[in-house]
KENUMAR-697422 format. One record per atom (N, C-alpha, C, O): z, y, x; residue in three letters. Coordinates in steps of 0.02 Angstrom, whole numbers, plus 50000, padded with zeros to 5 digits. Each point is the difference from the previous one (the first is absolute). Layout:
% residues N
ZYXALA...
***
This chain:
% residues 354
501574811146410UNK499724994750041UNK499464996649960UNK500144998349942UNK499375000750076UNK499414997149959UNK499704991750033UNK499664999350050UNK500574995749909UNK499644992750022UNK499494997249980UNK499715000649946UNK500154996450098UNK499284995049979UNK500214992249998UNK500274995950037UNK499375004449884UNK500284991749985UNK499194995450004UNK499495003449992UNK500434988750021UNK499344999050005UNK500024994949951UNK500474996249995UNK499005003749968UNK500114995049957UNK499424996449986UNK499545002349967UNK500464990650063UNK499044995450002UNK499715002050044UNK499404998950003UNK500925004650043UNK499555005750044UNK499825006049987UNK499695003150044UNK500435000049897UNK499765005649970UNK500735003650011UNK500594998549988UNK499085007050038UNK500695003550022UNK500285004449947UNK499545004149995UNK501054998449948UNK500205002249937UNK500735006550012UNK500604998949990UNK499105007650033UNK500355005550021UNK500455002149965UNK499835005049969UNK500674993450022UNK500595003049984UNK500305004950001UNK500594999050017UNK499275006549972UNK500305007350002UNK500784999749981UNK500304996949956UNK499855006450082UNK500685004049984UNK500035006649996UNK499475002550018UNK500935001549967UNK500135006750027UNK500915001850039UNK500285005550005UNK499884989950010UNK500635001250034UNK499924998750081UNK499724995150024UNK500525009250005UNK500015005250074UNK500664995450024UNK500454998949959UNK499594998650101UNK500845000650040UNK499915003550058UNK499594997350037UNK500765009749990UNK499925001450041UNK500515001650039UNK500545002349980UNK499294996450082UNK500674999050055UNK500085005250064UNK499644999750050UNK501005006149938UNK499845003650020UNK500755001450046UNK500534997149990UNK499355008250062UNK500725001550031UNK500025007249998UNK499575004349993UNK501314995850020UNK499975008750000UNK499695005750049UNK500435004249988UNK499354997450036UNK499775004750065UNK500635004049996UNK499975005449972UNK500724991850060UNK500465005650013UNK499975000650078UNK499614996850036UNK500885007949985UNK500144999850080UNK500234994750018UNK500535002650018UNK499564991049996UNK500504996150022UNK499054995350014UNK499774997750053UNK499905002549877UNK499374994750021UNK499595005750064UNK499784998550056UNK500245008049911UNK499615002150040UNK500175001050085UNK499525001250037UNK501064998349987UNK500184999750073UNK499724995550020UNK499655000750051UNK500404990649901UNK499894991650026UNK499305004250026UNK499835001250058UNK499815000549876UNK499115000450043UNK499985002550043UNK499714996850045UNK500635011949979UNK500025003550043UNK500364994350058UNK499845001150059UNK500424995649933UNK500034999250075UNK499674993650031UNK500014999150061UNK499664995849889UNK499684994250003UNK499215003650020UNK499624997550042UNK500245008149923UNK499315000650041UNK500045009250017UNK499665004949983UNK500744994350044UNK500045006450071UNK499775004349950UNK499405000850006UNK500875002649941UNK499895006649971UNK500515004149978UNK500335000049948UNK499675004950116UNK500815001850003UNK500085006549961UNK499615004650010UNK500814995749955UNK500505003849929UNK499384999949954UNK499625004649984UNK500404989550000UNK499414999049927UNK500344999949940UNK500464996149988UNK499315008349972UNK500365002249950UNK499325000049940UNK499444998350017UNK500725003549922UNK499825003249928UNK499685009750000UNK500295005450003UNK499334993549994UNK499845008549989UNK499575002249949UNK499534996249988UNK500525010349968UNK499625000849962UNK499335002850022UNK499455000049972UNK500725001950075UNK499405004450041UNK499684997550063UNK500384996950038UNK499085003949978UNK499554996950044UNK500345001950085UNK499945005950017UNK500374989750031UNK500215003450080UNK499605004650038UNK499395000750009UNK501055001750009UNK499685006950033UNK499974997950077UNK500004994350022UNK499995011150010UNK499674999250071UNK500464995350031UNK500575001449981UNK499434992750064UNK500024995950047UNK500534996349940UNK500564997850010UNK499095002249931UNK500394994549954UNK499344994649986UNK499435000850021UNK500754994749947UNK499304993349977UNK500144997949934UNK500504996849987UNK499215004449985UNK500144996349906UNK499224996849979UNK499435000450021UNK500944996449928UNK499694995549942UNK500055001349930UNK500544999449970UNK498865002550001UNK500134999149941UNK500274995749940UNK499784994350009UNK500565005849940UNK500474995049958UNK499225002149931UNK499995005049964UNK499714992150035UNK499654999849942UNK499994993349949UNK500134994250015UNK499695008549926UNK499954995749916UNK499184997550001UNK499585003450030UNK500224989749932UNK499454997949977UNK499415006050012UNK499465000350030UNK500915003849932UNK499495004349981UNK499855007250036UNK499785005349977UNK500434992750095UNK500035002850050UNK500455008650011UNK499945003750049UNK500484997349891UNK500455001949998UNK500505001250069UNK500044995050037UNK500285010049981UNK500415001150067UNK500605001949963UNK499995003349948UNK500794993350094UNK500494999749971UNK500375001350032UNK500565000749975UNK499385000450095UNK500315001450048UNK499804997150071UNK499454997250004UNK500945003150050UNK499684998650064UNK500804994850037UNK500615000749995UNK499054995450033UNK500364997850052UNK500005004250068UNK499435000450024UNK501135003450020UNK499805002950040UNK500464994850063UNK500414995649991UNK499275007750082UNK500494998050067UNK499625005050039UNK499495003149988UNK501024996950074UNK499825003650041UNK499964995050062UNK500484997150026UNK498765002749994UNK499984995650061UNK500055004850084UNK499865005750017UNK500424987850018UNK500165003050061UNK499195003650013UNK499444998449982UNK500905008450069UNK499115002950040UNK500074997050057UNK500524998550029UNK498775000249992UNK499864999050070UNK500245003050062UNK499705005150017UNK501034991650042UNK500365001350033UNK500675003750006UNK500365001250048UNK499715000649859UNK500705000049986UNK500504996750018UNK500575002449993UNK499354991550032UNK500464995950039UNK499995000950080UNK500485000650039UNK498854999349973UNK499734997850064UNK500195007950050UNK500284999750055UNK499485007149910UNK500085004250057UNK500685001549979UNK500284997950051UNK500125003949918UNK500745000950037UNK500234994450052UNK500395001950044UNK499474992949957UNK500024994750049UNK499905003450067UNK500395002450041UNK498734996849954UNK499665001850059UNK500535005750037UNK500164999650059UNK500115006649889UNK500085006850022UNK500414998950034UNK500005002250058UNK500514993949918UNK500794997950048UNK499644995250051UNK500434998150039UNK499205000249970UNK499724995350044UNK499825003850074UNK500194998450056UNK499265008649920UNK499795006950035UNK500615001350036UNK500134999850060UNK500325002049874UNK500565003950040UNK500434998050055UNK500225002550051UNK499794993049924UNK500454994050059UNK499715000950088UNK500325002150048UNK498824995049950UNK499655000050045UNK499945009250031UNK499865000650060UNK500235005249903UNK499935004850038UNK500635004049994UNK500035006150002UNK500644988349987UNK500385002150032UNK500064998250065UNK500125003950046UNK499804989249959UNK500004995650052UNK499465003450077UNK500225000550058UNK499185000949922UNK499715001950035UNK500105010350012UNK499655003250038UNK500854999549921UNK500135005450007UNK500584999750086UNK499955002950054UNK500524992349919UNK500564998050033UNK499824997050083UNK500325001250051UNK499194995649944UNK499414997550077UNK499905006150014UNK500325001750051UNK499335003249923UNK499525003750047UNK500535006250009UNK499765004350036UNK500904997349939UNK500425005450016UNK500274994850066UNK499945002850054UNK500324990649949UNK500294997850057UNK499484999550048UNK500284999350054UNK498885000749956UNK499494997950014UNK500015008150055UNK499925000650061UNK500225004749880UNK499695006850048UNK500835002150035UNK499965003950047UNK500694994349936UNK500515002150040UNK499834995650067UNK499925003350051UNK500024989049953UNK500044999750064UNK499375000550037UNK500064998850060UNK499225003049916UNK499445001150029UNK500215007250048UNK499885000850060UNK500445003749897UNK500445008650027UNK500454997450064UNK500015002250058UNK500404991449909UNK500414999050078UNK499564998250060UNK500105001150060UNK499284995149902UNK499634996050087UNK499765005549996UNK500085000150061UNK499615007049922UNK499595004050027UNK500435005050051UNK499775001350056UNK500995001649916UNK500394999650032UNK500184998450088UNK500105003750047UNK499864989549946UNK500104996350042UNK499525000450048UNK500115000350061UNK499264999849908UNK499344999950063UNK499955005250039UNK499945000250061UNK500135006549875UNK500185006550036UNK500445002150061UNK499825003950045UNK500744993049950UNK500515000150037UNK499704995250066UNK500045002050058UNK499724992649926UNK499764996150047UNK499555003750050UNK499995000050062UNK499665003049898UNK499565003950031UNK499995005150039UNK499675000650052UNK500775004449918UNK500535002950063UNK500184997650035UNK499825001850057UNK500514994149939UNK500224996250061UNK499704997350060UNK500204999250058UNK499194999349908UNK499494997150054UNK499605007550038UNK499845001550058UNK500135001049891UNK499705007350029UNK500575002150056UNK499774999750057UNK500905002449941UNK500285002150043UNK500094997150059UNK500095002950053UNK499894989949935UNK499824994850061UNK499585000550034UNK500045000050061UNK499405000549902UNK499185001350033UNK500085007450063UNK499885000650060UNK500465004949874UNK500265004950065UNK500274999950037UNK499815003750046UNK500744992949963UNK500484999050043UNK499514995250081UNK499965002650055UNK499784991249930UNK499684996650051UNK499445009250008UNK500085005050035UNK499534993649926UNK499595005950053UNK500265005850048UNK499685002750046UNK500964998749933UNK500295005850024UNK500174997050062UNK499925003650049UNK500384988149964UNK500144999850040UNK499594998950078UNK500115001550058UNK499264994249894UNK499475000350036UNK499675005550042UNK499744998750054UNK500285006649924UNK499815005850018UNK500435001150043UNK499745001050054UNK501074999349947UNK500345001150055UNK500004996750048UNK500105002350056UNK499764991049930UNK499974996350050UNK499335000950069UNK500065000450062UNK499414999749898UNK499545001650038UNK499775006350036UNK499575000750043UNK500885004449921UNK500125004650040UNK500615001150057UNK500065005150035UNK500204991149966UNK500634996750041UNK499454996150063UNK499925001750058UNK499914995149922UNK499684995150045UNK499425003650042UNK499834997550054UNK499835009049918UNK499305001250053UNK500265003150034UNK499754998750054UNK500785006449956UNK500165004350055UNK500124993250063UNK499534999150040UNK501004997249964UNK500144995850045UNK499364994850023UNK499994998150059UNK499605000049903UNK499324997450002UNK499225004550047UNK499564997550036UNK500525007549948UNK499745005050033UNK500225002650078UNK499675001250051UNK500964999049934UNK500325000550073UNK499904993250040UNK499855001150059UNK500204991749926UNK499634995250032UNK499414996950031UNK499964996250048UNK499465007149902UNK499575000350018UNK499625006050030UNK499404999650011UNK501015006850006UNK500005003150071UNK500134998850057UNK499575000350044UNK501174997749969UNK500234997450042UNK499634993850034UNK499934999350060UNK499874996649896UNK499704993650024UNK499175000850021UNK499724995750034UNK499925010749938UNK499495001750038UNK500225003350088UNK499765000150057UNK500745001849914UNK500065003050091UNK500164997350022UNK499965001950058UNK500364991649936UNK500194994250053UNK499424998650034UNK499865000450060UNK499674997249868UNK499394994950010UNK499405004250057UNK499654998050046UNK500435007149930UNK499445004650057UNK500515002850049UNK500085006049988UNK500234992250055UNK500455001250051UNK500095009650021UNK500025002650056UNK500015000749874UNK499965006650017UNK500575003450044UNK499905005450026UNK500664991349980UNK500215002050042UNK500354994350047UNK500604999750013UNK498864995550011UNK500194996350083UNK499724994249951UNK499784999749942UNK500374995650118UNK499884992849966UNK500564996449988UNK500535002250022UNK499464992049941UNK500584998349973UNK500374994250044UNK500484996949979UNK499255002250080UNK500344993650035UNK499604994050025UNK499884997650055UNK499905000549865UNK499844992349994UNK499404999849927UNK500065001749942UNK499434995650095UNK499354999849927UNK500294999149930UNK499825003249951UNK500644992150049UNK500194997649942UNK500395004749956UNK500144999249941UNK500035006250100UNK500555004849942UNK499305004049958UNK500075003049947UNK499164996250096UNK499525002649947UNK499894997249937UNK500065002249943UNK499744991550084UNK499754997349922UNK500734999349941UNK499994999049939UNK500475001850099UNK500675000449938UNK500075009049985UNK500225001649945UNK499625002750094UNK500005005249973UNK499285000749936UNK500025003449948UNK499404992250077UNK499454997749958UNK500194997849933UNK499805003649954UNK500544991350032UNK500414996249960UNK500525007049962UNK499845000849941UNK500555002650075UNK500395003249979UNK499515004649935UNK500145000349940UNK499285002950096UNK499635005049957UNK499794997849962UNK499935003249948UNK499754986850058UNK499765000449941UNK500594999049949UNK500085003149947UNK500314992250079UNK500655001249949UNK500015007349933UNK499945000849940UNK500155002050106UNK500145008049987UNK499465002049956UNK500205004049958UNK499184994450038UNK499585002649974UNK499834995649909UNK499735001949948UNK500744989050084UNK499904997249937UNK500615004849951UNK499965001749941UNK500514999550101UNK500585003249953UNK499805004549972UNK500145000049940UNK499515005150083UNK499925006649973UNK499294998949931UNK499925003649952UNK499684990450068UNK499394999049940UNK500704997049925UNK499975001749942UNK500434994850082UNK500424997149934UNK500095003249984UNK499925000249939UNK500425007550106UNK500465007149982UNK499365002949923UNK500095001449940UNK499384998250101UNK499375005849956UNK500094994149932UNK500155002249945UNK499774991750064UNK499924996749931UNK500724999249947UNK500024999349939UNK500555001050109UNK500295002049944UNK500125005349965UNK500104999349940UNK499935007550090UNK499875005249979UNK499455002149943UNK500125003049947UNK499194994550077UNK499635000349936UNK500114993349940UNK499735000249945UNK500614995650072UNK500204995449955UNK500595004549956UNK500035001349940UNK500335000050105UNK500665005849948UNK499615006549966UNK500245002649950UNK499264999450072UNK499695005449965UNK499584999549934UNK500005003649951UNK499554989350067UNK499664996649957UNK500644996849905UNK499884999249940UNK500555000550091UNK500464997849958UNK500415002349959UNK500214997949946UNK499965010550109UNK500245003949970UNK499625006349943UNK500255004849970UNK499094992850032UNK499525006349972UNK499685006750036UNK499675004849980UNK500544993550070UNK499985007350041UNK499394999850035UNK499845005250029UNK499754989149975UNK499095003550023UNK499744999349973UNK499854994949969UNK499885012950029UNK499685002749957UNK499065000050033UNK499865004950033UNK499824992049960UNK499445001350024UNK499465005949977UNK499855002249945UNK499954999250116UNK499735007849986UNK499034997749992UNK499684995150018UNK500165010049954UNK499274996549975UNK499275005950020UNK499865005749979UNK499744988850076UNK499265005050026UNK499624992750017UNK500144994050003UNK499185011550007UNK499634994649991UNK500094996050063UNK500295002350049UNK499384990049948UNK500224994750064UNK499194999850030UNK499524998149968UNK500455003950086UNK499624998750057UNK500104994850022UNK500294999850055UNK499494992549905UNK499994994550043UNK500034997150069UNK500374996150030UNK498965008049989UNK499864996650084UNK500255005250033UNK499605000150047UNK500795004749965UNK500735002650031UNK500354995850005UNK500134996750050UNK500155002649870UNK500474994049988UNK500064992950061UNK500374998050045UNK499035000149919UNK499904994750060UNK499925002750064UNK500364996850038UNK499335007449989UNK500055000950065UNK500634998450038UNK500084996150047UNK500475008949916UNK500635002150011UNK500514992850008UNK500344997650046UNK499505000549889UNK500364991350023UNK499614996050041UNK500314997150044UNK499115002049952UNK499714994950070UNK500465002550092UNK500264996350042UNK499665010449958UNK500205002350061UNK500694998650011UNK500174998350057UNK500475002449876UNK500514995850034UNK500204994350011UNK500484998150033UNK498904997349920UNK500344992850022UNK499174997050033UNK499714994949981UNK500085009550065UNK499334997250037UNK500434994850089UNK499834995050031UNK500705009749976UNK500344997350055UNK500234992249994UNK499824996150044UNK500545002149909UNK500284995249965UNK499294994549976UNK500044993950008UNK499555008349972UNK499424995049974UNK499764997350072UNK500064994150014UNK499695009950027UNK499894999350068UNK500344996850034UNK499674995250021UNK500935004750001UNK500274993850011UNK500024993849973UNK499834995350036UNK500315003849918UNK499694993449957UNK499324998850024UNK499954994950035UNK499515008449955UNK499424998950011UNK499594998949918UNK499674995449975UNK500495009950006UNK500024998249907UNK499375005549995UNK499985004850039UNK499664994449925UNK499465002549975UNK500205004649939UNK499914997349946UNK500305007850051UNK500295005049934UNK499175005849995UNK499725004250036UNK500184993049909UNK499265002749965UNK500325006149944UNK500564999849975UNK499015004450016UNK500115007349934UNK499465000549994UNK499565001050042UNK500424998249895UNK499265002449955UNK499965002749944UNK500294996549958UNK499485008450019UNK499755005449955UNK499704998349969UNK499495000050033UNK500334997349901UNK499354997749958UNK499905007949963UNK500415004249982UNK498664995550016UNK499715008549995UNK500154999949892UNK500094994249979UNK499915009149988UNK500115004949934UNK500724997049993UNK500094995149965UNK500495008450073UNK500784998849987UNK500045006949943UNK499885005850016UNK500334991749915UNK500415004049987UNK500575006850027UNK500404998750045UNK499615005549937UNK500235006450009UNK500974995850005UNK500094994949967UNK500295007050061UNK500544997050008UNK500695006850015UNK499955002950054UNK500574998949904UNK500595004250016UNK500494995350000UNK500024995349960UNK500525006250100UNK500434997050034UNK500525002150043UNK500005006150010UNK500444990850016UNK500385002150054UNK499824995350049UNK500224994250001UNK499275008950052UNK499944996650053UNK500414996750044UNK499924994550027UNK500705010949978UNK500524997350020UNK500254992850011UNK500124996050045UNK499905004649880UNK500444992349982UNK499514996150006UNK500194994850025UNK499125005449960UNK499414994850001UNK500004997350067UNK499904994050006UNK500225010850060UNK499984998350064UNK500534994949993UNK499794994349988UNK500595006250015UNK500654997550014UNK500064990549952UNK500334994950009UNK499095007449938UNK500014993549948UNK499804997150045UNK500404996350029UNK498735004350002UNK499704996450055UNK500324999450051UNK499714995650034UNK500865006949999UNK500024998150060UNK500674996349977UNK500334998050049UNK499775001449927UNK500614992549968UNK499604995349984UNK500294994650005UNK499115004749975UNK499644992049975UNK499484998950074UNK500014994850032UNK499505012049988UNK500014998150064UNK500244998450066UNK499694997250045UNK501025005449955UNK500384996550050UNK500244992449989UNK500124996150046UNK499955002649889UNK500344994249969UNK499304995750030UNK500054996250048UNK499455004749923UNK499584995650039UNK499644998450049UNK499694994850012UNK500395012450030UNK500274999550102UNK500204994550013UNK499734995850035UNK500935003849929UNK500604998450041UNK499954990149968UNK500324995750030UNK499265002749910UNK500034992150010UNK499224996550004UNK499774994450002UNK499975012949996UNK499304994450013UNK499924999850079UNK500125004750039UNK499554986849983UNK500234997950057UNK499355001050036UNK499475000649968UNK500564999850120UNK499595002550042UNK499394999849968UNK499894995349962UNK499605009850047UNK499414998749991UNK499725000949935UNK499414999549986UNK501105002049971UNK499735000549923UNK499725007049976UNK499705003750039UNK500434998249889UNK499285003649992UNK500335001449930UNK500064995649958UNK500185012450031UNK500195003049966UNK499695005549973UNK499965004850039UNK499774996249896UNK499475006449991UNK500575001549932UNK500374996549966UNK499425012150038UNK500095003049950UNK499485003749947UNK499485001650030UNK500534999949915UNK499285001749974UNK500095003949935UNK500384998449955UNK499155007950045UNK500475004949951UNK499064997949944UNK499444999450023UNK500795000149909UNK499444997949941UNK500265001249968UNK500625000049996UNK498745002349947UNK499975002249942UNK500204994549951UNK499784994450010UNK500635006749937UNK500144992549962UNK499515003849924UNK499925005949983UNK499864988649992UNK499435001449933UNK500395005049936UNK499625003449966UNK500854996850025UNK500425003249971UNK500005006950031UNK500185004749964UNK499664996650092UNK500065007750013UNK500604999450055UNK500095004850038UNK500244990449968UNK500835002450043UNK499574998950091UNK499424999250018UNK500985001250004UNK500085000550071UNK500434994150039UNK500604998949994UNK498944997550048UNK500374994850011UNK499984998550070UNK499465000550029UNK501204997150012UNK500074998750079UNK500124993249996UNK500434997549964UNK499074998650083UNK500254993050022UNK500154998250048UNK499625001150047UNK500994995349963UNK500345000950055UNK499914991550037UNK500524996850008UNK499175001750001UNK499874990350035UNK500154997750048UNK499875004050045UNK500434989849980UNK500114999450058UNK499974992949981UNK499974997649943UNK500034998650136UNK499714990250008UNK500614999450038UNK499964998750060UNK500595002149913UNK500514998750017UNK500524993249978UNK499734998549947UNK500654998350058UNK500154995749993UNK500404998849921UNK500354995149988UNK499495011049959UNK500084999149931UNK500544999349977UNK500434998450042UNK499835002449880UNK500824997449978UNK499594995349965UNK499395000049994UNK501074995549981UNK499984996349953UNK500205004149924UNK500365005050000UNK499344992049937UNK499835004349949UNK500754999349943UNK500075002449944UNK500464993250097UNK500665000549960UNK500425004850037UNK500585001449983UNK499015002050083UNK500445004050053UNK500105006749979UNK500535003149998UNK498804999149986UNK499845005849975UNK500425003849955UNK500135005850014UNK500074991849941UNK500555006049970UNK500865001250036UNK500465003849983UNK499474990650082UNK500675003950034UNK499665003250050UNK500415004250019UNK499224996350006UNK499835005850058UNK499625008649961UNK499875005650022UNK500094991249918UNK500005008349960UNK500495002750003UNK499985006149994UNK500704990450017UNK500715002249992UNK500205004150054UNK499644999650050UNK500845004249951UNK500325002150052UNK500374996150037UNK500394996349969UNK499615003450090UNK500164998050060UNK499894990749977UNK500414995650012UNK499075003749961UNK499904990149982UNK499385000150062UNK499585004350016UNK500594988850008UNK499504998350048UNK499734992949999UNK500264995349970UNK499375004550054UNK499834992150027UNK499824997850051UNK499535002450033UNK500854991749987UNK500025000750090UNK499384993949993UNK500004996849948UNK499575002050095UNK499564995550023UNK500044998850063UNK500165004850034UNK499724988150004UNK500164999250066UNK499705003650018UNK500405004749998UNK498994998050028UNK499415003550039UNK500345007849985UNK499695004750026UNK500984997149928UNK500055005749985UNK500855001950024UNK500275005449989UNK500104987750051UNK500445000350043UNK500245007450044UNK500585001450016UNK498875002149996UNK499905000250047UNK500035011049983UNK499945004750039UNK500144994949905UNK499975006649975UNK500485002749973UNK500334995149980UNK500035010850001UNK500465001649996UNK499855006149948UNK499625004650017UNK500734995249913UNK500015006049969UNK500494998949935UNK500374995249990UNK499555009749976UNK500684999749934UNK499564998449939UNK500325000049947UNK498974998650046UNK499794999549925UNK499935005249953UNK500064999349939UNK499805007150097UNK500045005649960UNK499345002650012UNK499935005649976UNK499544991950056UNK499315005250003UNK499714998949952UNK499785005049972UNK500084987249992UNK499534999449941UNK500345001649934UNK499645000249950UNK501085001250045UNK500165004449941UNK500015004250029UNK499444999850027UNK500805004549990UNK499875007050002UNK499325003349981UNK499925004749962UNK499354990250088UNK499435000349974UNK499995001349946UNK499945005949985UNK500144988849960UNK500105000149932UNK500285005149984UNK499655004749981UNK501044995850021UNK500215007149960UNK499605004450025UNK499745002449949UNK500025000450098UNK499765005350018UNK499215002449964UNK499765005449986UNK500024987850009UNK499155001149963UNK500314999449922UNK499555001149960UNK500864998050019UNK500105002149941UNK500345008349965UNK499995003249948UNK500264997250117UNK500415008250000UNK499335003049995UNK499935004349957UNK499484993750088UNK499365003649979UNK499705001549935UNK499665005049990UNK500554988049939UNK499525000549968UNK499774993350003UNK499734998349948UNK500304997650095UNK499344995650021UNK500354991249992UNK500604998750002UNK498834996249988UNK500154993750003UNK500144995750072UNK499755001350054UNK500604994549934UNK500144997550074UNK499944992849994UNK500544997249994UNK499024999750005UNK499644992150020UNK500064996950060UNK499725001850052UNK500694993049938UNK500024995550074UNK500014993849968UNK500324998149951UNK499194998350091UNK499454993450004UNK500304998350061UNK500155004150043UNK499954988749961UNK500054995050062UNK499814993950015UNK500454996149983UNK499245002050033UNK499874991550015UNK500284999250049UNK499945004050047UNK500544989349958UNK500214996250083UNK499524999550023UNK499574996749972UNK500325006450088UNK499644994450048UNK499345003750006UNK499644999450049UNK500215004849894UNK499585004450004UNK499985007850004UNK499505003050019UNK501125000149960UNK499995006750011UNK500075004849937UNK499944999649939UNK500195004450100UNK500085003449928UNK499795007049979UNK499935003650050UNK499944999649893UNK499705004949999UNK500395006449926UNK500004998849939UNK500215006250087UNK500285004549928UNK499555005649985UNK499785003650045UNK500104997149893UNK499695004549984UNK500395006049951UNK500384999449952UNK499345007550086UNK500495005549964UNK499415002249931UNK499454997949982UNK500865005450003UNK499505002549928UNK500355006449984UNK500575000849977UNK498875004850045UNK500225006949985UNK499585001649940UNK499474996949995UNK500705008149951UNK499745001749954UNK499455005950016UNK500175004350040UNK499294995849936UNK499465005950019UNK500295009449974UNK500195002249945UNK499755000750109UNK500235006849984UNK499885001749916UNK500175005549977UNK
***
């Protein structure tokens, strides 16, 4: 230890040569205290420098001399953390192993189930058509025989009947007879339509035939009314393959439909055009007394109607404007129906170009 003494102010150095030095043992017992006061875990004494994922310090003399090493081995980065995480993983894809095995057994039962449902509804579906079909074949023989009989009343083919009045009820009887036998045809193609079984056959469509052919059966019917039923041809129509057949039969369900409510004096045109796309298009219009635009998807329906006072007065099952529908789609084709109350209404078919 070396002091300084001052003496007058003049400072008078005192040398010594005696050392006190204060020292501790580095055994295991100090070396754990450090190891665990500053996180250096199994810190030990080594003669040799740590090797891979070890950390040391050199123990050096004044004179920079090496005497040995302090070593530890520090934690690596997520040695704690991913075995954690891993049981953490595992947990979650057991969990989600355990969901998606209970997830796909009962998805198997509802598919199951729909299947079966589905049969079921299918055999149902067959069953009403089958019966339909019987039925209406049940019903035209006796329907047919009525409206024979009730023509020969009405034309007194053999004598007269008594009294005027048994005419116009033999009058009354045929048309009866004749509404029965149009329900007979619509349910039948409603059961055919349903069951898959028309098959439409395909040549080219001669429009103004077409139209000819339907103007001439419902020219009687417009004529009484006093209804103006217009057909028009617009000139570069696309080339068009079809089943005329059924096309007749589309028109004379939307043109009778609008016979039968547009009121005296009105004014019904049909009109075959080219649409810009290339398709083929019929418009079917009438100034008839219109649905309202929340009506419209029940009279697409089968047998859905809508009664209007001014429409009291008419009688049918709600099956011409679907059938329409199904039928221009059995073609191939789009089926558009537009209505305004009060103004009329107009559907447009859409055939695809040959």
């Amino acid at each position: 230890m070396t002091t300084y003494l001052a003496l007058d102010g003049v400072q008078v150095d005192r040398s010594t040569d005696h050392v006190m030095l204060f020292a501790q043992r580095l055994d295991q017992v100090f070396l754990e205290d450090i190891s665990g006061r500053f996180f250096l875990p199994n810190l030990r004494l080594s003669p040799v420098e740590g090797g891979l994922w070890q950390a040391s310090v050199p123990i050096t003399t004044v004179d920079g001399a090496v005497h040995g090493y302090f070593l530890w081995e520090p934690a690596l980065p997520g040695t704690e953390m991913l075995p954690r995480l891993a049981i953490g993983f595992a947990v979650v894809f057991l969990a989600m192993s355990v969901m998606s095995v209970s997830f796909f057994r009962k998805a198997t039962a509802a598919a199951h189930l729909l299947e079966a449902a589905r049969s079921d509804a299918d055999r149902a579906n067959a069953a009403k058509s089958e019966l339909l079909r019987n039925v209406a074949h049940e019903v035209r023989t006796p329907a047919n025989a009525i409206l024979g009989f009730s023509k020969i009343m009405e034309q007194g083919m053999f004598g007269p009947l008594g009294h005027e009045k048994y005419v116009g009820y033999a009058r009354d009887i045929g048309r009866a007879g004749q509404h029965v036998l149009a329900v007979t045809d619509d349910l039948l193609d409603l059961a055919r339509m349903e069951a898959g079984e028309m098959e439409p056959s395909s040549s080219v469509l001669d429009i103004e035939n077409t139209f000819a052919a339907v103007g001439a059966l419902l020219k009687t019917q417009a004529e009484e009314k006093n209804l103006a039923l217009v057909f028009e041809v617009a000139e570069g129509l696309p080339p068009v393959r079809t089943d005329t057949r059924i096309l007749t039969q589309v028109l004379l369900n939307l043109l009778g439909n609008a016979v039968k409510f547009t009121p005296q004096g009105g004014r019904i045109r049909c009109r075959a055009v080219p649409a810009p796309d290339g398709a083929f298009l019929i418009r079917v219009e009438d100034n008839g007394p219109g649905i309202a635009a929340q009506d419209i998807p029940r009279v697409l329906e089968p047998f859905g109607q809508v009664r209007a006072a001014q429409q009291d007065s008419f009688h049918g099952t709600g099956l011409g404007l679907p059938i329409a529908k199904k039928l221009t789609e059995v073609l191939g084709g789009r089926f558009d129906f537009q209505s305004t109350l009060g103004r009329g209404t107009t559907v447009v078919i859409t055939l695809p170009p040959a």
